[in-house]
N, C-alpha and C positions, 0 to 999 in steps of 0.2 A: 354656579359660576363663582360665586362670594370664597366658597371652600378650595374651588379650585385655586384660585388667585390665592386665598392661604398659604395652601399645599406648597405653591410654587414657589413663593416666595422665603417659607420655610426650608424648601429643598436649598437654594440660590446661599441661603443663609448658612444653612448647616454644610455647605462645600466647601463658602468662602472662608468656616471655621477652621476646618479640616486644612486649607490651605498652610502648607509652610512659610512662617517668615524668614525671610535673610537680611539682615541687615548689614547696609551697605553705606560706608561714612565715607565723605567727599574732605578731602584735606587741601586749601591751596594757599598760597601767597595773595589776598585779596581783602586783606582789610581798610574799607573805607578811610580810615585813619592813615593808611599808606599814601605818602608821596609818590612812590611807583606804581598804585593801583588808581582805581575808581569806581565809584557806585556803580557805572554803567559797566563796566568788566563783571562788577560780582551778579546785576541782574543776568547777562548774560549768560556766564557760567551755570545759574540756576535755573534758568531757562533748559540752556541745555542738558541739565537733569532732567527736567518735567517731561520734556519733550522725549526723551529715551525711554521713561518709563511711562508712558504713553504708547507708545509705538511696541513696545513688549509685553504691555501687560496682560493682552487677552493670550498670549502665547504663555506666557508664565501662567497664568490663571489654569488654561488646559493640562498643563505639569502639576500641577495643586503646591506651587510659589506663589508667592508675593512680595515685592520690595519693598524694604521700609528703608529711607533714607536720611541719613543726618549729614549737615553740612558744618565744617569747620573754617572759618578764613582767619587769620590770622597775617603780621604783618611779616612782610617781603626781610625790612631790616632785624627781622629776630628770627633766625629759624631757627632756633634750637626750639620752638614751641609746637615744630611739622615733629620733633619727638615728642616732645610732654604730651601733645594731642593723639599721638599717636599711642602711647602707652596707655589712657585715659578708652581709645575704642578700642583695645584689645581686652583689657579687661571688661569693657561694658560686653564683651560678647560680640562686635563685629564678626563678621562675615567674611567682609574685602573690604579691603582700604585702596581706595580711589586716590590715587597717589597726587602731590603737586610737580608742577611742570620745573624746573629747578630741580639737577642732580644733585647738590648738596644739601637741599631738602631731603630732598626723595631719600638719599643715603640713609641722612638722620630716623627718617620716619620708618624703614627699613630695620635700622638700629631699633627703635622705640616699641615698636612691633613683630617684632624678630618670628615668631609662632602665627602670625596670621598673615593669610596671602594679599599682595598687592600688584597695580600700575599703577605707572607713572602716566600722565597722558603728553608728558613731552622729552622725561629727561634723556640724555644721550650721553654723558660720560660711560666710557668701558667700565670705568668702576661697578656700575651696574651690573654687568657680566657677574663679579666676583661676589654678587649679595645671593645667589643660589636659586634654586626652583620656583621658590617662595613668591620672589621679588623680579617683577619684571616691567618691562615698557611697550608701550604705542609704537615708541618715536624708530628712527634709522638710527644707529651707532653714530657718534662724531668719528671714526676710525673712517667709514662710507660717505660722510657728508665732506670729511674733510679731503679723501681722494676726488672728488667731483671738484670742491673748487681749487685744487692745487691743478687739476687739470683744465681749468676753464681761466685761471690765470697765463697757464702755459701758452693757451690760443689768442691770450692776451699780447704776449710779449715774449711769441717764440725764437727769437735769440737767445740771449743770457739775462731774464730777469732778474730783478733783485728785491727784495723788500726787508722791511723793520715791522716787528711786530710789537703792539702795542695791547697787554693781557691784564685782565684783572686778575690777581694773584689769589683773590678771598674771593673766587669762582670758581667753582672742581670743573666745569664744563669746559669752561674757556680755555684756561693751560691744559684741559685733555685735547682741544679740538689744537690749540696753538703745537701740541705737541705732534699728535699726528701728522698735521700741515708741514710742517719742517721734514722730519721721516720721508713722508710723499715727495716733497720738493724737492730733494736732495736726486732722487733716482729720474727728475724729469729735468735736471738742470738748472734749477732754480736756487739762489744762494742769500740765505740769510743773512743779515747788516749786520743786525742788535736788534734785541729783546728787550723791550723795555716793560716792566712789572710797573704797575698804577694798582689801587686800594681804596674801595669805599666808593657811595652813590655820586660824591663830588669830587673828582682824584685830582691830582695835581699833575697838571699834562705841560709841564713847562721843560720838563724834557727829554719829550716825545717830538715837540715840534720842534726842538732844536737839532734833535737827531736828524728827521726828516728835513729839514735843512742844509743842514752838512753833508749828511753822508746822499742823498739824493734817488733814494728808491725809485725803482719803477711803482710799487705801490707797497699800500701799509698795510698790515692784515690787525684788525680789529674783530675778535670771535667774543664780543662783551655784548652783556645786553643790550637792550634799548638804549638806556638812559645816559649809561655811561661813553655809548660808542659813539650820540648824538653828539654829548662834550666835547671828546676826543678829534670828532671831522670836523667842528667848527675850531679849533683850538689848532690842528695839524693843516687845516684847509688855509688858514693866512698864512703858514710857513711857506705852503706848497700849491696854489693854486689849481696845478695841474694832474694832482697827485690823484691814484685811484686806490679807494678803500675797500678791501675785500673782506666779506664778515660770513660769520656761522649762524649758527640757530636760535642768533636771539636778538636782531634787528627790528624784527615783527615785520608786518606788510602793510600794504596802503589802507587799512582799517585800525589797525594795532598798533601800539611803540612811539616812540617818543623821534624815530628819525623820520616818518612820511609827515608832508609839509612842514617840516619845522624850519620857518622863517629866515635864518642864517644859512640853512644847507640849500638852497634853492638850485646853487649853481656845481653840488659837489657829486663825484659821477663814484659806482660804486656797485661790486657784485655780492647778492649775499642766497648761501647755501639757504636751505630749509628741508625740514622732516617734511613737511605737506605742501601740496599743490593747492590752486586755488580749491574753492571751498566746491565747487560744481564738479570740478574735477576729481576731487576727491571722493565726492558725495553716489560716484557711478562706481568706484570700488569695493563697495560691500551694501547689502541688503536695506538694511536699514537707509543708507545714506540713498538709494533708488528709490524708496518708497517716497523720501522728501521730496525728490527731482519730482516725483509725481502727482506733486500736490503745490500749486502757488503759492498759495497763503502759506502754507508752511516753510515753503524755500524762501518765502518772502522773509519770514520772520526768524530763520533759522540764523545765529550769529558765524559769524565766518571764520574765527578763531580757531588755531591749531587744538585749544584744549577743547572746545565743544564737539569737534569731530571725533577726539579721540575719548572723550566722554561718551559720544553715543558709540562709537568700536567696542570699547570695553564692556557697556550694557547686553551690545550685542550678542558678544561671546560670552559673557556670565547667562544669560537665556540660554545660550545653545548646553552649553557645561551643566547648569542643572537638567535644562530637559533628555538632555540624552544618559546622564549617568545617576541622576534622580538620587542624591545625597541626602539624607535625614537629617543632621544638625553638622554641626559646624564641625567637627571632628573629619566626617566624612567629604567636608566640600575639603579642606585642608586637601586631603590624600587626593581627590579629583586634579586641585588643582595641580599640587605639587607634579601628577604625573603628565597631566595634559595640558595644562598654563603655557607652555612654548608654542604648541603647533598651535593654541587658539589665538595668542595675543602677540601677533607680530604685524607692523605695517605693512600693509597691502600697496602704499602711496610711492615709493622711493624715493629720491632727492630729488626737490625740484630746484630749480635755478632764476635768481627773479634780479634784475636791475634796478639800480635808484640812478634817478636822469630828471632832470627837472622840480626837483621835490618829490620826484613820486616811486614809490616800488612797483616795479611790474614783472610779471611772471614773465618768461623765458621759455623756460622748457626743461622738462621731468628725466632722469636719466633712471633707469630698472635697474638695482639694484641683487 
């Protein structure tokens, strides 16, 4: 029995030898020292690694992989650091680069690592399109998020709407989704005021609300992050009382971002696009996220965040990419992905649509894409 229990354990040993590494580096905007992040974002996010490679690894294991993972956070106000970091795991031999959720990131990190395959797990600038096979995303295009809410303002204020948009200019995402939005508007009736460009996590909105003022929009379109679109409503919301703020893919939801319960916006009313539905609903879209639904504890403790979903999507398809096409070193997954990377890594979730009414965001309803 003593020999047997050897034997086995030596077998176990000499497989898990034999197993391929790939290593797989997590890049985001999430340094504790960040004003826009926090400790509790960065446990999350690395949760949601654990938790993927968890859920994949007896399946990796039967392919003879194994994931080895390094995480990079770094801070939101510096990205030129999503390149240096990025240059830094390509040369260490990366695998995949697990991209940050920010298109002008992800670009940079694209740039930085130009020869090894990546996602993003949220960016949506078209820009992305033009970064080639290599380089791809989770998320819905802002081209498709921005036709859903130019059409969901329509059913707002089917006469002759009007609005003033208000863009952070040092945000690729923003002036892409702000650009689309206008294009779409134009063909549904809808007529642009002014364009007012803002810069930086504290911008100067002194005349944005003067605009809104004056000129008297049916609503304001705000496609800016959290931080700064929060500024913007409470800053344009004394101009305008009654005014309705329409935003893109980076409000966050009533777990995330800096606009659910924030004190001053209690009473400001407001529609904003998104790549993902809530996290249940999301979670019934692909494998992985079913297995969760099937477990409490797990969906208990699973984070509800757009990037932790598209953290476990991405793991997913990297499992399915090596088991089926069984790549030897890194040269090889390159050519896997570069040919098959589209059909694997595209969102399954389409646009959903979520309201802010009372302090709070709440989902609405998913449009198929």
């Amino acid at each position: 029995m003593k020999y047997f229990f050897l034997l086995t354990l030596f077998s176990v040993n000499a497989f898990a030898s034999k197993a391929i590494t790939v290593p797989v580096h997590f890049l985001e905007a999430l340094s504790p020292k960040d004003t826009t992040s926090s400790e509790r974002f960065q446990r999350e996010y690395e949760s949601a690694i654990s938790l993927a490679k968890k859920l994949t690894s007896k399946e990796l294991e039967k392919c003879g992989y194994r994931l080895e993972e390094k995480t990079f956070f770094y801070n939101a106000s510096d990205g030129i650091e999503s390149l240096e970091k990025a240059k830094q795991a390509e040369s260490s031999g990366a695998w995949l680069l697990v991209g940050p959720r920010r298109s002008n990131h992800y670009i940079l990190l694209a740039k930085g690592a130009s020869s090894t395959p990546s996602v993003s797990t949220m960016a949506s600038s078209d820009e992305i399109d033009s970064l080639g096979s290599l380089h791809l995303t989770i998320a819905p295009m802002n081209r498709q998020m921005a036709k859903v809410a130019a059409q969901e303002a329509k059913k707002r204020f089917p006469k002759t709407p009007t609005y003033i948009s208000v863009v952070s200019e040092d945000c690729v995402t923003c002036v892409d989704f702000a650009s689309h939005f206008e294009t779409i508007s134009k063909t549904l009736g809808i007529k642009q005021l002014k364009e007012v460009r803002i810069s930086g996590e504290t911008p100067s909105l002194i005349d944005a609300a003067q605009a809104v003022k004056e000129l008297k929009p049916s609503f304001v379109l705000l496609p800016n992050y959290s931080k700064v679109s929060a500024q913007a409503m409470s800053a344009i919301y004394k101009a305008d009382p009654n005014i309705l703020f329409i935003g893109g893919d980076g409000w966050g939801d009533s777990k995330f971002g800096f606009v659910q319960n924030a004190s001053e916006l209690e009473k400001v009313r407001g529609i904003t696009v998104r790549g993902f539905p809530p996290v249940e609903n999301a979670l019934k879209e692909f494998d992985l996220g079913k297995a969760i639904l099937q477990n409490k504890d797990m969906l208990a403790q699973f984070p509800g965040s757009g990037s932790a979903i598209g953290i476990l999507k991405i793991i997913e398809e990297t499992t399915a990419m090596l088991c089926k096409h069984k790549p030897k070193n890194k040269t090889d997954f390159k050519a896997v992905f570069e040919k098959n990377g589209k059909s694997n890594f595209n969102p399954p979730w389409g646009v959903s649509i979520y309201e802010l009414r009372n302090g709070d965001i709440k989902f609405q309803s998913t449009v198929r894409i």
